[in-house]
PyMOL Python script that loads the backbone (N, CA, C, O; Angstrom):
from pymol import cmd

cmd.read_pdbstr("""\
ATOM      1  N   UNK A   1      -9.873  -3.994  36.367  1.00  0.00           N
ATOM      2  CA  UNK A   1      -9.059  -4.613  35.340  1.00  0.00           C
ATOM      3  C   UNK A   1      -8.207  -5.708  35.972  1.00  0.00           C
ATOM      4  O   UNK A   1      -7.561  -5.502  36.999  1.00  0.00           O
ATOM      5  N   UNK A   2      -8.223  -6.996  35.267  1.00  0.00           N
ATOM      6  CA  UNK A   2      -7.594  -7.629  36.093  1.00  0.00           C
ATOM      7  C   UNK A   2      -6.432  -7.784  35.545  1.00  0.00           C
ATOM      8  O   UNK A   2      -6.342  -7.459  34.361  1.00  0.00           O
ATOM      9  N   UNK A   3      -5.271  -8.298  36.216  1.00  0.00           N
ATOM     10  CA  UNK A   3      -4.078  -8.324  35.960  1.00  0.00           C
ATOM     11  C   UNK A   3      -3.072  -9.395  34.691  1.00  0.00           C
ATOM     12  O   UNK A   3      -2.136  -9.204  33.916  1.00  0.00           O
ATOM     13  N   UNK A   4      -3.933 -10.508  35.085  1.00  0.00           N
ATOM     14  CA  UNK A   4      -3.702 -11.374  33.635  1.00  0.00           C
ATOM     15  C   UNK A   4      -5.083 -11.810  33.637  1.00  0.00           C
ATOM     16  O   UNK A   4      -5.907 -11.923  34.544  1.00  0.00           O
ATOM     17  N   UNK A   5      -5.138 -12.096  31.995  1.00  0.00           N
ATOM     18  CA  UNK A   5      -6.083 -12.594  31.185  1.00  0.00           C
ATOM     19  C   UNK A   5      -5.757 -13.763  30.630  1.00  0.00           C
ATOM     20  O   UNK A   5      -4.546 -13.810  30.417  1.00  0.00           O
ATOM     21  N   UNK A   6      -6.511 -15.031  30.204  1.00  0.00           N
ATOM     22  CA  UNK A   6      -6.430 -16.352  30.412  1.00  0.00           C
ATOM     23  C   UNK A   6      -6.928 -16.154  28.718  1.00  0.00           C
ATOM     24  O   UNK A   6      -8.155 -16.077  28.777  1.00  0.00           O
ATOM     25  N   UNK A   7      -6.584 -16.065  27.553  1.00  0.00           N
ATOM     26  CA  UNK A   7      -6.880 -16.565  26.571  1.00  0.00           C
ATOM     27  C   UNK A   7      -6.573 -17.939  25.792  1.00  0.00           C
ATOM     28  O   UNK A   7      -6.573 -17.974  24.562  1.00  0.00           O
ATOM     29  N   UNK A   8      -6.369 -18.818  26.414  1.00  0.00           N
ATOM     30  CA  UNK A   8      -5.989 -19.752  25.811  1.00  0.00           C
ATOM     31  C   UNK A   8      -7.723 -20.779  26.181  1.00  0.00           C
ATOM     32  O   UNK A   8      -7.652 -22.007  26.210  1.00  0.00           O
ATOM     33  N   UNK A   9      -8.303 -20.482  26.282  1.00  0.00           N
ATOM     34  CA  UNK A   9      -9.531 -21.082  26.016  1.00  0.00           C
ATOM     35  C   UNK A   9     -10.543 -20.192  24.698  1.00  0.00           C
ATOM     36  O   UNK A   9     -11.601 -20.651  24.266  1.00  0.00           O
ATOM     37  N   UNK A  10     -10.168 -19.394  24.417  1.00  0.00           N
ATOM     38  CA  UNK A  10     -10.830 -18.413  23.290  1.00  0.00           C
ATOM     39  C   UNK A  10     -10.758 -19.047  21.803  1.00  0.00           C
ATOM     40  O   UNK A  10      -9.562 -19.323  21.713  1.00  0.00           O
ATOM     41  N   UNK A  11     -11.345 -19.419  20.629  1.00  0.00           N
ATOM     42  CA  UNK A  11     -11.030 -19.860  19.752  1.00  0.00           C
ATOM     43  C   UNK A  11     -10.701 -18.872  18.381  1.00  0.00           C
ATOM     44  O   UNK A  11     -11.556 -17.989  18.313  1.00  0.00           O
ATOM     45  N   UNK A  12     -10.073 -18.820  17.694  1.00  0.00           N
ATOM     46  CA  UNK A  12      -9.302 -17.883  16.832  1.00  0.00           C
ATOM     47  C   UNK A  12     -10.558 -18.223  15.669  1.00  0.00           C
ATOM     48  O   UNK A  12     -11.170 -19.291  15.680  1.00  0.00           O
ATOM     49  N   UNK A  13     -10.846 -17.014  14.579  1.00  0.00           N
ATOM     50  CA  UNK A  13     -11.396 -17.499  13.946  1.00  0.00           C
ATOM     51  C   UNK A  13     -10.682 -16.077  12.992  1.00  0.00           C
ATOM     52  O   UNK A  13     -10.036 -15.141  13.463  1.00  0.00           O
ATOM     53  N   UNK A  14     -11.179 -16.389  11.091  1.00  0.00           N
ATOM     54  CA  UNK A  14     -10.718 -15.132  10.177  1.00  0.00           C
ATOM     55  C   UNK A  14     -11.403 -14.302  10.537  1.00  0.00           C
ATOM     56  O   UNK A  14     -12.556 -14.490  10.927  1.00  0.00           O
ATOM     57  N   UNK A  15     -10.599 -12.771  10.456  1.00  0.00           N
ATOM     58  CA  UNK A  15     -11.309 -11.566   9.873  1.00  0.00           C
ATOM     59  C   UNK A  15     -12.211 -11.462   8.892  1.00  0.00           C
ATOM     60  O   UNK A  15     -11.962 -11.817   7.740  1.00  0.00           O
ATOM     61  N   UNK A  16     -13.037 -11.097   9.165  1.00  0.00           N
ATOM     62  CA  UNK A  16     -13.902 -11.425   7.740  1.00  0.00           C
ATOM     63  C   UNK A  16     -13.490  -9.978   6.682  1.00  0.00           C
ATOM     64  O   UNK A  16     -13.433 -10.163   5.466  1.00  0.00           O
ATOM     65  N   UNK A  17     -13.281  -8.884   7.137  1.00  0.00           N
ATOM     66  CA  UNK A  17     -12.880  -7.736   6.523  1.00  0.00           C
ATOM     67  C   UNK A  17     -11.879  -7.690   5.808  1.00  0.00           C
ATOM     68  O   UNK A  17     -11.817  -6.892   4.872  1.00  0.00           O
ATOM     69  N   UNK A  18     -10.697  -8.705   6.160  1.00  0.00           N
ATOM     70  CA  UNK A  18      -8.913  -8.783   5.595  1.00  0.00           C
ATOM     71  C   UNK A  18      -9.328  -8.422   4.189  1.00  0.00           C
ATOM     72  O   UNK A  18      -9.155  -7.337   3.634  1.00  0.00           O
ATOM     73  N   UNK A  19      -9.783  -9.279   3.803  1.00  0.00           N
ATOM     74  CA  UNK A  19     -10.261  -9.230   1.890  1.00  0.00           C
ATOM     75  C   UNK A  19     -10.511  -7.850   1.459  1.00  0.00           C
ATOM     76  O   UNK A  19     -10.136  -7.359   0.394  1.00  0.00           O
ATOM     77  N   UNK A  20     -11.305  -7.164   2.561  1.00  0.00           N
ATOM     78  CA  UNK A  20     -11.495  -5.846   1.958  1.00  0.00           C
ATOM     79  C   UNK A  20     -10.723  -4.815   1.676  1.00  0.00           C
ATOM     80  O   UNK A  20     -10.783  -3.893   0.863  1.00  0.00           O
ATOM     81  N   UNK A  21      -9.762  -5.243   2.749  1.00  0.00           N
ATOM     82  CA  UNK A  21      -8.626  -4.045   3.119  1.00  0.00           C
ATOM     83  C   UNK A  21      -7.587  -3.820   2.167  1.00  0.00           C
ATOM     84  O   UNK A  21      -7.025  -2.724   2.152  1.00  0.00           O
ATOM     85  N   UNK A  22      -7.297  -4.629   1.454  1.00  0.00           N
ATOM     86  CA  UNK A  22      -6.057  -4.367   0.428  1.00  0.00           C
ATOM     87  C   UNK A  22      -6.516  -5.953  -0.676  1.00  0.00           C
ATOM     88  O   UNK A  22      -7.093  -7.017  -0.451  1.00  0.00           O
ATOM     89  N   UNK A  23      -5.795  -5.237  -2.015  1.00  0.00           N
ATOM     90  CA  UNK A  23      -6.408  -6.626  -2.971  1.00  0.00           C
ATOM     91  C   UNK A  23      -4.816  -6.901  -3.393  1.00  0.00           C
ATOM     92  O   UNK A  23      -4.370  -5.768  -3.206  1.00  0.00           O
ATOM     93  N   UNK A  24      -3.881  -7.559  -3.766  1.00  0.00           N
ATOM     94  CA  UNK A  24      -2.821  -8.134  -4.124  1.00  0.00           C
ATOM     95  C   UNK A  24      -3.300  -8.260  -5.898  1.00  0.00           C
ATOM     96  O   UNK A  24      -4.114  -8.977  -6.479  1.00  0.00           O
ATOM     97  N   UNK A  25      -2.370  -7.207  -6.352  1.00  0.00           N
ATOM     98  CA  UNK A  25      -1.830  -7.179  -7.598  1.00  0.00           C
ATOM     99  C   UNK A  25      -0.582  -7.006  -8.045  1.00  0.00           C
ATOM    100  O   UNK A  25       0.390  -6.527  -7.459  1.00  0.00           O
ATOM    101  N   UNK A  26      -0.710  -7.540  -9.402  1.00  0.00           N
ATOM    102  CA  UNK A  26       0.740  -7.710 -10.121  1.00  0.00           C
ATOM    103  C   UNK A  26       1.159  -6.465 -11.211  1.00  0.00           C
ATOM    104  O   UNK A  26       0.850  -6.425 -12.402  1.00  0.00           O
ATOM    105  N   UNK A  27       1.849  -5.597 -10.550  1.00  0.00           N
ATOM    106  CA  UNK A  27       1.857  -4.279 -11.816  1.00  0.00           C
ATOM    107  C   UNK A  27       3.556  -4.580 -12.052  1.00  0.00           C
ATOM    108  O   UNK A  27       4.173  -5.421 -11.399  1.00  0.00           O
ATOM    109  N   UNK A  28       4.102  -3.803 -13.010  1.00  0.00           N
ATOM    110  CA  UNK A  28       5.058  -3.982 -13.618  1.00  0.00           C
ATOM    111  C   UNK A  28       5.605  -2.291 -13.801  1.00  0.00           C
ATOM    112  O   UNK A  28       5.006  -1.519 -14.550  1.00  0.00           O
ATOM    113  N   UNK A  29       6.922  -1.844 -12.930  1.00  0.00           N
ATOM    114  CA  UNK A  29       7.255  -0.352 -12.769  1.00  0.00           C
ATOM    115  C   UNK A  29       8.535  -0.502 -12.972  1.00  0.00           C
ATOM    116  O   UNK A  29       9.079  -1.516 -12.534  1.00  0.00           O
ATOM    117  N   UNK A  30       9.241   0.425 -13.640  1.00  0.00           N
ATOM    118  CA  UNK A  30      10.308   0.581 -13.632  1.00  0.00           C
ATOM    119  C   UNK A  30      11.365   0.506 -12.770  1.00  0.00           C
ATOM    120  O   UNK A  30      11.223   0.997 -11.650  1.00  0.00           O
ATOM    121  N   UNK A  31      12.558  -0.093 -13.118  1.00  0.00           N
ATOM    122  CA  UNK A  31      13.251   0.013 -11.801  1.00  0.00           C
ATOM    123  C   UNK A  31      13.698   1.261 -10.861  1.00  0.00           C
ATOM    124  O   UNK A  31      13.892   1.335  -9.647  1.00  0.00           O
ATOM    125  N   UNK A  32      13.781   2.191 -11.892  1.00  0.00           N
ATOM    126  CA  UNK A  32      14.310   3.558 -10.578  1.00  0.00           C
ATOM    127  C   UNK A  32      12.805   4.245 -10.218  1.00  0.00           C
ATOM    128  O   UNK A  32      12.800   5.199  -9.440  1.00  0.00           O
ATOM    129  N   UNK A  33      11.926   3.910 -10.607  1.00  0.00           N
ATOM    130  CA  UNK A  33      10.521   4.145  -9.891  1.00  0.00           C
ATOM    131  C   UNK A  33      10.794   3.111  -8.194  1.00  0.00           C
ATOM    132  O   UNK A  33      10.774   3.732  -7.131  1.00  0.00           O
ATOM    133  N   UNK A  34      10.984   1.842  -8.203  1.00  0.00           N
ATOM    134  CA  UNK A  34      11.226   0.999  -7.698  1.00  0.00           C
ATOM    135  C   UNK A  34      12.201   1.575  -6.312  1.00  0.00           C
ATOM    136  O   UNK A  34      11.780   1.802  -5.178  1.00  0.00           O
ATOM    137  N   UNK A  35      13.217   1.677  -6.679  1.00  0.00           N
ATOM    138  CA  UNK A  35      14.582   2.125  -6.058  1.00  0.00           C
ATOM    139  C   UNK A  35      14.454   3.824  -5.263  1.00  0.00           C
ATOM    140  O   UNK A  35      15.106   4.204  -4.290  1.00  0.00           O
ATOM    141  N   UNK A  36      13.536   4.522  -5.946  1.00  0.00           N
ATOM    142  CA  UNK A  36      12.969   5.987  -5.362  1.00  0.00           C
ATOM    143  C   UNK A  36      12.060   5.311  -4.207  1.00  0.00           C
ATOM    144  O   UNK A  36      11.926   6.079  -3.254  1.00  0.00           O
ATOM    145  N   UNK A  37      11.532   4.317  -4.078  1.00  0.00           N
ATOM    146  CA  UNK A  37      10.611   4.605  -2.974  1.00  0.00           C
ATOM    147  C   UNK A  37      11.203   3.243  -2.152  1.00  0.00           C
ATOM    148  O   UNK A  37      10.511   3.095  -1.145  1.00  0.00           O
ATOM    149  N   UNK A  38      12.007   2.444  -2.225  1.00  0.00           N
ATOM    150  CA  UNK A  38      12.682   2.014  -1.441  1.00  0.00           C
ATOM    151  C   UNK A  38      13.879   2.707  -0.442  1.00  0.00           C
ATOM    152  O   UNK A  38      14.313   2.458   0.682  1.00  0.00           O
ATOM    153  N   UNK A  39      14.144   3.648  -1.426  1.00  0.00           N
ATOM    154  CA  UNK A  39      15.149   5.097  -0.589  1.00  0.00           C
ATOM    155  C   UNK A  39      14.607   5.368  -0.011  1.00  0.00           C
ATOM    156  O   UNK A  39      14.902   4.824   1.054  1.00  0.00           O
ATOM    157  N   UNK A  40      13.351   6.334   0.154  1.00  0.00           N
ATOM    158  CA  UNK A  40      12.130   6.366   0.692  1.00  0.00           C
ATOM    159  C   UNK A  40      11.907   5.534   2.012  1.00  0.00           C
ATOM    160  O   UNK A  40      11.625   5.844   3.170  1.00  0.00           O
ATOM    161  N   UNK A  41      12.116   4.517   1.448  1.00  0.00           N
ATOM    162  CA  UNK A  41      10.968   3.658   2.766  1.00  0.00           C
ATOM    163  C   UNK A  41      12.185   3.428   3.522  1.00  0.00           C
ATOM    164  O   UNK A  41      11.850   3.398   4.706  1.00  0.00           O
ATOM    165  N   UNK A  42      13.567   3.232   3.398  1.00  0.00           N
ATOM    166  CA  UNK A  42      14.887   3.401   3.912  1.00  0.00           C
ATOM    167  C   UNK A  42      14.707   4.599   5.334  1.00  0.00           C
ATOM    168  O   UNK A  42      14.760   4.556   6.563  1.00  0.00           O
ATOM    169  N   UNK A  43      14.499   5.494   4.383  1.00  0.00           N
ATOM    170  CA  UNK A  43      14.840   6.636   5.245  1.00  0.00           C
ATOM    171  C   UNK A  43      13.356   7.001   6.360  1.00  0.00           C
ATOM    172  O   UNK A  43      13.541   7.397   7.511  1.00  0.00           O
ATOM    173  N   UNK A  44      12.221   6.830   5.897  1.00  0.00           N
ATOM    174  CA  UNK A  44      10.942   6.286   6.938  1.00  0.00           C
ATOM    175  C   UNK A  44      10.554   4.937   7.814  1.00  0.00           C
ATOM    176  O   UNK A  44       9.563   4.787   8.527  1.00  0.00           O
ATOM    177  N   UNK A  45      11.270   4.311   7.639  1.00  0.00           N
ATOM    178  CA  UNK A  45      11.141   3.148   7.947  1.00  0.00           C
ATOM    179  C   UNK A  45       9.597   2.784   7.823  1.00  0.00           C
ATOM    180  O   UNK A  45       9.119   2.195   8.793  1.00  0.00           O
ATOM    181  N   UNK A  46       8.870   3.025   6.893  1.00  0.00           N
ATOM    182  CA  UNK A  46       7.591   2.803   6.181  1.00  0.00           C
ATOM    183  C   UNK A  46       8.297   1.264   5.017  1.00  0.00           C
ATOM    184  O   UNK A  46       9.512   1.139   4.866  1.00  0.00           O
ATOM    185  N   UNK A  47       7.587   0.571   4.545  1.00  0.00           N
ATOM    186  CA  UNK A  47       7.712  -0.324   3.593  1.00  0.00           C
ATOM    187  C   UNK A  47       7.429   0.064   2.133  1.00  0.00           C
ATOM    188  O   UNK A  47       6.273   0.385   1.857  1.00  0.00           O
ATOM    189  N   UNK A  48       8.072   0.065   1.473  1.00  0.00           N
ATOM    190  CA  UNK A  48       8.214   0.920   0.274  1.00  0.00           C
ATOM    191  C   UNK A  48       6.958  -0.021  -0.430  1.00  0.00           C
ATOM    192  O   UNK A  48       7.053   0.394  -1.585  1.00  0.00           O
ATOM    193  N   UNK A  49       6.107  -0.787  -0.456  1.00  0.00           N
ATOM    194  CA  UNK A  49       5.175  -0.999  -1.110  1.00  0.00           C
ATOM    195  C   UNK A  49       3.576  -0.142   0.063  1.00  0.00           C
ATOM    196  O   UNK A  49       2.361  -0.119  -0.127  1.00  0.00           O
ATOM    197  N   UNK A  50       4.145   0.215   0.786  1.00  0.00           N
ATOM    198  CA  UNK A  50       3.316   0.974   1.757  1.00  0.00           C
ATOM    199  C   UNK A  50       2.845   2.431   1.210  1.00  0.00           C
ATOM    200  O   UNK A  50       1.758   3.007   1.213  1.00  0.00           O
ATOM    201  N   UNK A  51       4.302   2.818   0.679  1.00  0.00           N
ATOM    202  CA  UNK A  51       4.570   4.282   0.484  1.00  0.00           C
ATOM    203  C   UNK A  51       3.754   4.174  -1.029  1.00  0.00           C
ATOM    204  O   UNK A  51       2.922   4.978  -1.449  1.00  0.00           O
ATOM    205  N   UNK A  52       4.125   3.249  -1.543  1.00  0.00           N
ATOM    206  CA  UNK A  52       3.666   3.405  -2.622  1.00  0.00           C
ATOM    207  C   UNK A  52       2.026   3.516  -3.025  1.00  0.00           C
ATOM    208  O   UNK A  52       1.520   4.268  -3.857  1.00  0.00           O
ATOM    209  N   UNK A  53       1.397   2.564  -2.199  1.00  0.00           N
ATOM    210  CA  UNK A  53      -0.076   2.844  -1.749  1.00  0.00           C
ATOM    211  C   UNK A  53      -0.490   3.985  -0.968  1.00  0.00           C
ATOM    212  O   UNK A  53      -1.695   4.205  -0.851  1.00  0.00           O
ATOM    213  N   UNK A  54       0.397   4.770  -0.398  1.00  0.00           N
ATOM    214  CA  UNK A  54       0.158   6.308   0.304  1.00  0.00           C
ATOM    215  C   UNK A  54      -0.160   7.154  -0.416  1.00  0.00           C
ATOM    216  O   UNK A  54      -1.134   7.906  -0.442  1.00  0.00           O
ATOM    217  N   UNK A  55       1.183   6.963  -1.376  1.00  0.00           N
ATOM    218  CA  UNK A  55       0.997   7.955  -2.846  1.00  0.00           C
ATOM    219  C   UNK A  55      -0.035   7.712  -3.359  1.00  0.00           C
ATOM    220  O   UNK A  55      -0.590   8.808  -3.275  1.00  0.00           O
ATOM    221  N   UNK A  56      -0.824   6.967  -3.914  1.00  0.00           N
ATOM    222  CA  UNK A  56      -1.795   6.586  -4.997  1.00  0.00           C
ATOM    223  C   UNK A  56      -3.019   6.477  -4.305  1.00  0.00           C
ATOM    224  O   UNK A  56      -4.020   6.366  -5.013  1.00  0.00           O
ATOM    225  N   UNK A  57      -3.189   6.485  -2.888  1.00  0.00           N
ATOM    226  CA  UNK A  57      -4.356   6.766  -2.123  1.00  0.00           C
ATOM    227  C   UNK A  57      -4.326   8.498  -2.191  1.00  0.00           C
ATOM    228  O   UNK A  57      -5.313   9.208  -2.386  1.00  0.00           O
ATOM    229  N   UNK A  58      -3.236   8.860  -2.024  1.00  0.00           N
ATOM    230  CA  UNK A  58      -3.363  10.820  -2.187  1.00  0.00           C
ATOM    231  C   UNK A  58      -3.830  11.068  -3.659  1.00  0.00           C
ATOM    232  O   UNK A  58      -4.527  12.076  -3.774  1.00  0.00           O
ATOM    233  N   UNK A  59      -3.643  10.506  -4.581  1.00  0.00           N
ATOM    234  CA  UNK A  59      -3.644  10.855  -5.690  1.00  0.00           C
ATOM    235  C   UNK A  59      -5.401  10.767  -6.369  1.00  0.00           C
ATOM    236  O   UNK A  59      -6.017  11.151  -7.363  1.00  0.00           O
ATOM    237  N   UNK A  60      -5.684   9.902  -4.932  1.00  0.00           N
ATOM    238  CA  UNK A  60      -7.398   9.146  -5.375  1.00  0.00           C
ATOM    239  C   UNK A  60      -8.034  10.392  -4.745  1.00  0.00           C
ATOM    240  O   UNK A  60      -8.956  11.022  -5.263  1.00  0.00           O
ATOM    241  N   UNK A  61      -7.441  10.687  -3.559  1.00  0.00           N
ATOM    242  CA  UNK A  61      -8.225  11.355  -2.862  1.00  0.00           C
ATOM    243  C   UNK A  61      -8.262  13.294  -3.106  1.00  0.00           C
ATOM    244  O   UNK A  61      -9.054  13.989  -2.469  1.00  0.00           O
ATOM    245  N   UNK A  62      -7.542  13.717  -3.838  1.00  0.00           N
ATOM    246  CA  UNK A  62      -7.288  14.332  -4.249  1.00  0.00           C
ATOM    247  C   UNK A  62      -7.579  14.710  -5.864  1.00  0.00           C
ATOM    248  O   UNK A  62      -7.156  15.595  -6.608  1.00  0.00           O
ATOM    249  N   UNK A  63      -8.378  13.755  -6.002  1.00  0.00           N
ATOM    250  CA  UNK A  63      -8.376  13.746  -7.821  1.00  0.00           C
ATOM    251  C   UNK A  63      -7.466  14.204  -8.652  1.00  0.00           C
ATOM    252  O   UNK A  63      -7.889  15.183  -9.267  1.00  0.00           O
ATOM    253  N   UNK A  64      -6.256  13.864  -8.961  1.00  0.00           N
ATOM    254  CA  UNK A  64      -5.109  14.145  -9.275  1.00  0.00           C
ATOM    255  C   UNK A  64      -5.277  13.144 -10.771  1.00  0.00           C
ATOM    256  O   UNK A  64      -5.775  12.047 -11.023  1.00  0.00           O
ATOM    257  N   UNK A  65      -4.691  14.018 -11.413  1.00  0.00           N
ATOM    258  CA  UNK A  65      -4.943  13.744 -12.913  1.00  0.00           C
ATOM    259  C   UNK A  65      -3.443  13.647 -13.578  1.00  0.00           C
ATOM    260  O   UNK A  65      -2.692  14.570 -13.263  1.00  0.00           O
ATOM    261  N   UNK A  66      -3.020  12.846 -14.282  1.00  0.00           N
ATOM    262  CA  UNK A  66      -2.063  13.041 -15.026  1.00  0.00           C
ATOM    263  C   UNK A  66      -2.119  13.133 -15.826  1.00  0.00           C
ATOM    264  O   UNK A  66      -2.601  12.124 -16.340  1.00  0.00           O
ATOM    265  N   UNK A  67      -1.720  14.411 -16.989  1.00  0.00           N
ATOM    266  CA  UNK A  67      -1.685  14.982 -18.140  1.00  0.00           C
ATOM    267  C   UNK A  67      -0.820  14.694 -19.211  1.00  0.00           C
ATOM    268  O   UNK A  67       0.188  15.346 -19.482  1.00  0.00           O
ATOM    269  N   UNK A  68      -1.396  13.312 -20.054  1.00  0.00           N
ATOM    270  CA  UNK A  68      -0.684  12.353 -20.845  1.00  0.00           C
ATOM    271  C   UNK A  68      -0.761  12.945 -22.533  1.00  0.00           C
ATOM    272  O   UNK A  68      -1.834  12.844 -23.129  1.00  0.00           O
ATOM    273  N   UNK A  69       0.200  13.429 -23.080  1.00  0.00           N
ATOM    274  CA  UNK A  69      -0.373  13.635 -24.465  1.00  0.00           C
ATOM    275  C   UNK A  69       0.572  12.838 -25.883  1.00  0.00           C
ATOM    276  O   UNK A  69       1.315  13.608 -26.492  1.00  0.00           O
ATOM    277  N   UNK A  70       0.549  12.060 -26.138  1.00  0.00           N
ATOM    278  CA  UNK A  70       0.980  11.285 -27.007  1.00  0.00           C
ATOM    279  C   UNK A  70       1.097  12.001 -27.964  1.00  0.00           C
ATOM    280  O   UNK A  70       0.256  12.833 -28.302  1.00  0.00           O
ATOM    281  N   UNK A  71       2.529  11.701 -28.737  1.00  0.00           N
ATOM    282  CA  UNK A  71       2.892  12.229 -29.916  1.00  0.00           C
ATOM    283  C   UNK A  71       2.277  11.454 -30.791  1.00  0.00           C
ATOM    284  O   UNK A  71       2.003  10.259 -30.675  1.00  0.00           O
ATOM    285  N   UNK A  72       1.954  12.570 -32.155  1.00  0.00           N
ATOM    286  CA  UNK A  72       1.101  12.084 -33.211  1.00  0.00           C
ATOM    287  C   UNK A  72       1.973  11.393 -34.137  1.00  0.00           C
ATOM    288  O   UNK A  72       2.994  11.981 -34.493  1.00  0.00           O
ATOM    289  N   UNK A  73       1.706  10.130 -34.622  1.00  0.00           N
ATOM    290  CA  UNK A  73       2.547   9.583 -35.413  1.00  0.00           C
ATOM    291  C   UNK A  73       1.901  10.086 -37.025  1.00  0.00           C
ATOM    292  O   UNK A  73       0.720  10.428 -37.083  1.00  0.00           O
ATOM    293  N   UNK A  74       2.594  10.094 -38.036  1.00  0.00           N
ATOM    294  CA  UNK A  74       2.158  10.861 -39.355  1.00  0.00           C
ATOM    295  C   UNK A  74       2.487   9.746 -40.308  1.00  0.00           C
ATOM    296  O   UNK A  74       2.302   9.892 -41.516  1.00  0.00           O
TER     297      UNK A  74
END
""", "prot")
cmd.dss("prot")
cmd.show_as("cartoon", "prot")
cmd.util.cbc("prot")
cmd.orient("prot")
């Protein structure tokens, strides 16, 4: 192993994968939804839009269902 490495002749080029890895969307959440996982990411020093993709990757991976039942209007 040598001791230094000379990269400044190497040429940089994109990831071709970046695209795959995460897609940038615009959702719209409440603010103390908001403020719970910024406490959160406070106290982990995780990035509260991190945490928030943690959660909802457990929720995929887990098949986790939320049990929505709308009141009947008459």
């Amino acid at each position: 192993m040598k001791d230094e490495y000379d990269f400044s002749k190497m040429r940089s080029r994109k990831n071709p994968y970046a695209s795959k890895l995460k897609k940038q969307v615009t959702i719209r959440m409440s603010e103390d939804v908001i403020e719970y996982f910024k406490d959160m990411a406070e106290e982990s020093g995780i990035p509260y839009q991190s945490l928030i993709n943690l959660y909802l990757r457990d929720c995929v991976s887990s098949h986790r269902k939320i049990d929505v039942k709308w009141a009947r209007q008459a």
